[in-house]
matplotlib code that plots the C-alpha trace (Angstrom):
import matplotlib.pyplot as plt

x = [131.4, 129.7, 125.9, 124.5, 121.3, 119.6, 120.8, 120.2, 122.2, 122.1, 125.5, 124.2, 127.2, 129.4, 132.8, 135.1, 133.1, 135.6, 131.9, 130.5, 133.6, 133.8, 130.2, 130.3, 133.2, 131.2, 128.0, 125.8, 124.6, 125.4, 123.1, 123.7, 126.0, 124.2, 126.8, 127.1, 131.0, 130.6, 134.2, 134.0, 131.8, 134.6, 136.4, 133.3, 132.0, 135.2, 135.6, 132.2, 130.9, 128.1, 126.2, 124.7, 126.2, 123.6, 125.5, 122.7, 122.3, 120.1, 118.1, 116.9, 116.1, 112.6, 112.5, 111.4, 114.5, 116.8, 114.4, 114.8, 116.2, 116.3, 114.1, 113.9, 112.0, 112.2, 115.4, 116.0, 117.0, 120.4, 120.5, 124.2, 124.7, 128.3, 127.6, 130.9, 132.5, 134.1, 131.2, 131.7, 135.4, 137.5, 139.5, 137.0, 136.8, 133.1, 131.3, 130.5, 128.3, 126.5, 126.9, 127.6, 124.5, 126.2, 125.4, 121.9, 122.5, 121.9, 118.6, 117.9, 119.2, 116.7, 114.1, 114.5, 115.0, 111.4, 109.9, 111.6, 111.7, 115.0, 115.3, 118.6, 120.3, 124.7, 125.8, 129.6, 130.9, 133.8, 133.6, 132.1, 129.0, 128.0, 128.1, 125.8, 122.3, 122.1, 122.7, 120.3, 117.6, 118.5, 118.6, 115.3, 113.7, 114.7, 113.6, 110.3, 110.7, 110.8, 114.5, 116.5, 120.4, 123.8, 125.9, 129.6, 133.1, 135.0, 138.2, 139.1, 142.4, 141.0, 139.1, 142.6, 143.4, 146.8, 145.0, 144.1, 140.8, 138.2, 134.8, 131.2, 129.7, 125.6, 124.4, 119.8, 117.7, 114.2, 113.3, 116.7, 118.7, 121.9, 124.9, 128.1, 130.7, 133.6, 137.1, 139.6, 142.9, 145.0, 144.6, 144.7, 143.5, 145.6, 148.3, 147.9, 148.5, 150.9, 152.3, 155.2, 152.0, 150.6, 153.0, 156.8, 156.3, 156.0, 158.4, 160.8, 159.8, 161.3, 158.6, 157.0, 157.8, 155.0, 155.8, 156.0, 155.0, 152.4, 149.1, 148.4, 152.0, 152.6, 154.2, 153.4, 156.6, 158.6, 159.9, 163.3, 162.5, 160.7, 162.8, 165.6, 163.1, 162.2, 165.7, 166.2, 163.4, 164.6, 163.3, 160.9, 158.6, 160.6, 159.0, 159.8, 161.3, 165.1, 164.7, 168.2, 167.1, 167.4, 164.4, 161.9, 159.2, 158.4, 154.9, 155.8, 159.0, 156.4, 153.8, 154.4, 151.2, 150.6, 153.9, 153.2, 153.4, 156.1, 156.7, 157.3, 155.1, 156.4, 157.0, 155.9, 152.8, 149.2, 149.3, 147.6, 143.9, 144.3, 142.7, 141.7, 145.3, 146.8, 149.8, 150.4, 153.4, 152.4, 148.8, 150.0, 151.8, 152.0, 155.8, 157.2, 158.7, 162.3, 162.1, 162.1, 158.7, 154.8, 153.3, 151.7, 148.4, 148.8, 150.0, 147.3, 145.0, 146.5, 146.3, 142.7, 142.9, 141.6, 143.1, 145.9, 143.2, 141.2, 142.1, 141.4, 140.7, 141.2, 144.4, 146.1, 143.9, 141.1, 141.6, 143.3, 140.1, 138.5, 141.0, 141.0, 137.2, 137.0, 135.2, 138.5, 137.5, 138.0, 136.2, 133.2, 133.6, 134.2, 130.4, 129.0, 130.3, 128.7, 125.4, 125.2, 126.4, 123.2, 120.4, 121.4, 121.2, 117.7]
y = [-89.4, -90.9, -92.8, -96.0, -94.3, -97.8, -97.2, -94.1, -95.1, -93.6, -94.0, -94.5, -94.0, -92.4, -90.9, -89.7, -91.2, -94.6, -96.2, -93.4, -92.8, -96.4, -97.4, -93.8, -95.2, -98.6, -96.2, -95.8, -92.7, -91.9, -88.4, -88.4, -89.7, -89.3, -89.4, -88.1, -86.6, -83.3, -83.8, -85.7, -83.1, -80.9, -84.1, -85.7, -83.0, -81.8, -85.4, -85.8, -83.2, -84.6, -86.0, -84.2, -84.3, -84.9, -84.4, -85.8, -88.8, -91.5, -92.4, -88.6, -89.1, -89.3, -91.3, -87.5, -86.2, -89.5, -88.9, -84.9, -83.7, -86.9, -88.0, -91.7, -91.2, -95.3, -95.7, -98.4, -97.1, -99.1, -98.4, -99.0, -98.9, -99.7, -98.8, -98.1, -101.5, -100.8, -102.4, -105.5, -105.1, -108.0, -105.4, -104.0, -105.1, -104.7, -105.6, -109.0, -106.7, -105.3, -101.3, -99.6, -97.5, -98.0, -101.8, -100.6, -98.7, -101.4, -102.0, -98.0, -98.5, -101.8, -99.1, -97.1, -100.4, -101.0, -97.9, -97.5, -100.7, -100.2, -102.9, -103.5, -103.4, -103.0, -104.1, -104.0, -104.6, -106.0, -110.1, -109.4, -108.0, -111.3, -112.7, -110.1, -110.1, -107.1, -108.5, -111.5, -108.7, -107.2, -110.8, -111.4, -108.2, -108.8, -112.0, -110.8, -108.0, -110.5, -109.6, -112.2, -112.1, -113.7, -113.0, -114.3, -112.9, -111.5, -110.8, -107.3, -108.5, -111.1, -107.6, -106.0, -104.0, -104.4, -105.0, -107.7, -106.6, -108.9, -107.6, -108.7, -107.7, -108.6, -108.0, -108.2, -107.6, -107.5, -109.3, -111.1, -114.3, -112.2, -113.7, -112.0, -111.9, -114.3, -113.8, -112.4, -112.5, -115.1, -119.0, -119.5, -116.2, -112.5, -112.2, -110.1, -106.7, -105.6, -102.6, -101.5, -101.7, -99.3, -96.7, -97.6, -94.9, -91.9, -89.5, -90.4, -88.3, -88.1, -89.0, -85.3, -84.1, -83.4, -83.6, -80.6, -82.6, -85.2, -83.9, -85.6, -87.2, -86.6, -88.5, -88.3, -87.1, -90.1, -89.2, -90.3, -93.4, -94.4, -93.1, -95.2, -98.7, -98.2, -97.9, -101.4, -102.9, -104.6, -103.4, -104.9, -107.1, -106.7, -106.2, -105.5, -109.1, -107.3, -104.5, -104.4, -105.5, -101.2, -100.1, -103.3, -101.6, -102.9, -104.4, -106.3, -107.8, -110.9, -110.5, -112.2, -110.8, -107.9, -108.9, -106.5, -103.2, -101.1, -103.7, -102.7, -103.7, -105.9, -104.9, -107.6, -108.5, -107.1, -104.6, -105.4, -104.6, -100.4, -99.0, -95.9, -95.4, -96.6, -93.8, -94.7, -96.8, -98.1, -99.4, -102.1, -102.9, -99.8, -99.3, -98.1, -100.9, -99.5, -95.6, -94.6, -93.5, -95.2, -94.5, -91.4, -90.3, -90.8, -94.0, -94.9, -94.0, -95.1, -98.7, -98.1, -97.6, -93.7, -91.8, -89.4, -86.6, -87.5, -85.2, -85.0, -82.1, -82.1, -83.0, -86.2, -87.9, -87.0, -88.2, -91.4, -92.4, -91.7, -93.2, -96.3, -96.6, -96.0, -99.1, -99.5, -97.8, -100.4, -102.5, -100.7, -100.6, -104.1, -104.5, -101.9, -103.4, -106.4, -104.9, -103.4, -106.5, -108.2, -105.5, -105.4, -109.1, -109.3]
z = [-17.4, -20.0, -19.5, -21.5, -20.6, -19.2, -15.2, -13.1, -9.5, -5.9, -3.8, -0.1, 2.3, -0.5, 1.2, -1.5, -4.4, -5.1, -6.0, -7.8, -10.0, -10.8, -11.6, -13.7, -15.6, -16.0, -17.7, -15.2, -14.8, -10.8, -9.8, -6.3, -3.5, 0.3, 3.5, 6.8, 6.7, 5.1, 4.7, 1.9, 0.3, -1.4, -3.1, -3.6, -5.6, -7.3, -8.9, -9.8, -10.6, -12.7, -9.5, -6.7, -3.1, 0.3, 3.2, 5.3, 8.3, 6.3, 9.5, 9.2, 5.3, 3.6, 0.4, -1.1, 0.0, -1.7, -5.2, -4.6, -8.2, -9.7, -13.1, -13.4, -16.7, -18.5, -16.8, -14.4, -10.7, -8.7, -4.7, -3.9, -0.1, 1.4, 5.3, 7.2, 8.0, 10.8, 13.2, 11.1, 11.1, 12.7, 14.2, 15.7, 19.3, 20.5, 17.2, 19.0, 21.7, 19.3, 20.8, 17.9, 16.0, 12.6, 12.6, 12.3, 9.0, 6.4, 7.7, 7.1, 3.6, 3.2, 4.2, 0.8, -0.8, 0.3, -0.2, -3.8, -5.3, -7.7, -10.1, -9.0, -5.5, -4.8, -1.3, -0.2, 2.8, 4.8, 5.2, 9.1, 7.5, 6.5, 10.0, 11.7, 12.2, 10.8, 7.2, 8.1, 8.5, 5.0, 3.1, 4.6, 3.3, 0.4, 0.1, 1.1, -1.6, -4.4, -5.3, -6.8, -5.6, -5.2, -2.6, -1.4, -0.4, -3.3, -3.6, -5.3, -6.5, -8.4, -10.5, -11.0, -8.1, -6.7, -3.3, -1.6, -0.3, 0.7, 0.6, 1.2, -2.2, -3.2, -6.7, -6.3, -9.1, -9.0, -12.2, -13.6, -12.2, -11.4, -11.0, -9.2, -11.8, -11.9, -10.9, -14.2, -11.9, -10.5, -10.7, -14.1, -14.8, -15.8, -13.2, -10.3, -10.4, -8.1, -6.1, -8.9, -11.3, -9.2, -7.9, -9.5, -11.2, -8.8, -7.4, -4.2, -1.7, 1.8, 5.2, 6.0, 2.3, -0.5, -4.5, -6.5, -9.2, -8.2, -6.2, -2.9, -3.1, 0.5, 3.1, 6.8, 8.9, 10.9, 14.5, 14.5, 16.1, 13.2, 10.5, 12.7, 12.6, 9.3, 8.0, 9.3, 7.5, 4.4, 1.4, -0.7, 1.8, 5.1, 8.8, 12.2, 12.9, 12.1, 14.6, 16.8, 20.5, 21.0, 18.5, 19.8, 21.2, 25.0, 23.6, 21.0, 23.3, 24.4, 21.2, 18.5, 16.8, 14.7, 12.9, 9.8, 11.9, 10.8, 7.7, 4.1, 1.0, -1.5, -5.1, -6.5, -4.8, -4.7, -1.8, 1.8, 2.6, 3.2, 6.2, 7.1, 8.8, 5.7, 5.6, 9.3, 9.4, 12.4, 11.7, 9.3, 6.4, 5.4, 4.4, 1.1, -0.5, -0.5, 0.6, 4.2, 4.8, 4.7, 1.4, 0.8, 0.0, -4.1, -3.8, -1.0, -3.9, -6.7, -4.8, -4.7, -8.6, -8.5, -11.5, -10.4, -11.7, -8.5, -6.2, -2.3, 0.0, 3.4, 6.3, 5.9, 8.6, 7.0, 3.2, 4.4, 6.2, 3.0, 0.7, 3.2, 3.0, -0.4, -2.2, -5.1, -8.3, -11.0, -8.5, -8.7, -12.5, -12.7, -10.8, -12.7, -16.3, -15.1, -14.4, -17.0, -19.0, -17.1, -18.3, -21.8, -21.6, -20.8]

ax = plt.figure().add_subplot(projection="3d")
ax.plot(x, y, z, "-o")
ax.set_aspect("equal")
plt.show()
């Protein structure tokens, strides 16, 4: 990937690289991604090849250790920490107790933000993350810092994914009046992108099959339950509300909730928030639009706008967790552009 030369940036938290690849793509030079899951190492480093992988616990990290390898020179240094959301997640039934040790994460990132003093600072997260006391501590630190920031719930769609992913996102700068950048899709804007932008154009496969011709294109197999429910599904936006009385399963016969379970995307529309189940046709919405199968792996990324050279390593539980935590490529470009935008607009 190609550099402007101005912005040398660290990926805290970095899975499979969606932020690296995309701020990369953007110009800033990315020379090192730091996570836990040293299964993300392989497609990490296969994809990005120009940056450095630590497969290290940040709350075991020395500020050495982050710099290790790294020449700063005149450059200007970007943090980018994107914790794992699910202990901000609305699905996530304890984060109101507080229990989970990940919630503490961002405040070990707001550590090297202290002890580095980047110029500028990238924070996503899910919309919880904006609720918890945990981000209270980190706005207050860098308040404290001197960092000048804007903050607010974006929406990636509105960036040209064909998601609809709402995300916590804070831009800070230590010297410059930054500004999170404003919407390009939608309401008077381009028109959305949508799934057939994103995946019309791949392969039919069967559920359990993989493409000859496509890497990752590979479906998950379907009892024949499931092949049987999602056969009655009508195409193109359908969901579980025509199962025959015989396929209904027991818990939803008295719930009316969780209504996109076992439910197809639409062609036409930006796809649902993706999870890290998102090739589970029963965690969601997560249907083909008209074939008989959730959607695989490629087209789980391709809705998170990676290139179809971005290949992942691993089972299929494993790369769609970190497909589904990915932070969206062209997202991150989008915020990277902007910075970008912002420091040669001094």
């Amino acid at each position: 990937m190609g550099a402007n030369g101005g912005i040398i940036g660290i990926d805290f938290f970095c899975g499979a690289g969606g932020l690296t690849h995309g701020l990369s793509k953007a110009g800033i030079d990315v020379v090192k991604g730091i996570d836990i899951d040293s299964t993300v190492k392989d497609t990490y480093i296969g994809n990005n090849p120009w940056a450095i992988f630590l497969n290290k616990d940040i709350r075991n990290l020395s500020s050495e250790e982050v710099m290790g390898g790294v020449d700063i020179g005149q450059k200007k240094l970007l943090l980018a920490g994107c914790a794992p959301c699910q202990p901000f997640s609305s699905q996530n039934r304890s984060n109101g107790r507080n229990t989970d040790q990940r919630r503490s994460l961002m405040m070990e990132f707001a550590r090297f933000v202290k002890q580095l003093k980047p110029e500028y600072i990238l924070v996503e997260n899910v919309p919880g993350f904006s609720r918890d006391r945990n981000h209270e501590s980190f706005i207050r630190t860098i308040k404290e810092l001197g960092y000048k920031f804007d903050e607010n719930i974006l929406n990636a769609a509105d960036y040209g994914v064909p998601q609809k992913r709402r995300r916590y996102v804070m831009l800070a700068s230590k010297t410059i009046d930054i500004k999170l950048p404003d919407p390009e899709y939608g309401f008077g804007g381009k028109k959305y992108r949508t799934v057939k932008d994103a995946i019309g154009k791949f392969p039919k496969i069967n559920a359990g099959e993989t493409s000859m011709k496509l890497k990752n294109h590979t479906a998950r197999k379907l009892s024949k339950i499931n092949l049987d429910r999602i056969s009655k599904v009508p195409r193109n936006g359908g969901s579980r509300n025509s199962f025959p009385n015989r396929l209904i399963l027991k818990c939803h016969e008295s719930h009316s909730g969780h209504s996109d379970v076992y439910g197809r995307m639409s062609w036409d529309k930006p796809a649902p928030t993706l999870t890290c189940k998102c090739t589970c046709l029963t965690n969601g919405r997560f249907g083909h639009p008209e074939q008989n199968r959730a959607i695989s792996l490629r087209e789980a990324a391709a809705l998170q706008t990676f290139p179809e050279r971005y290949i992942f390593y691993g089972n299929i539980s494993n790369i769609t967790k970190h497909i589904g935590n990915s932070v969206p490529v062209l997202f991150a470009e989008k915020l990277g552009s902007y910075i970008i935008k912002t420091e040669n607009g001094r």
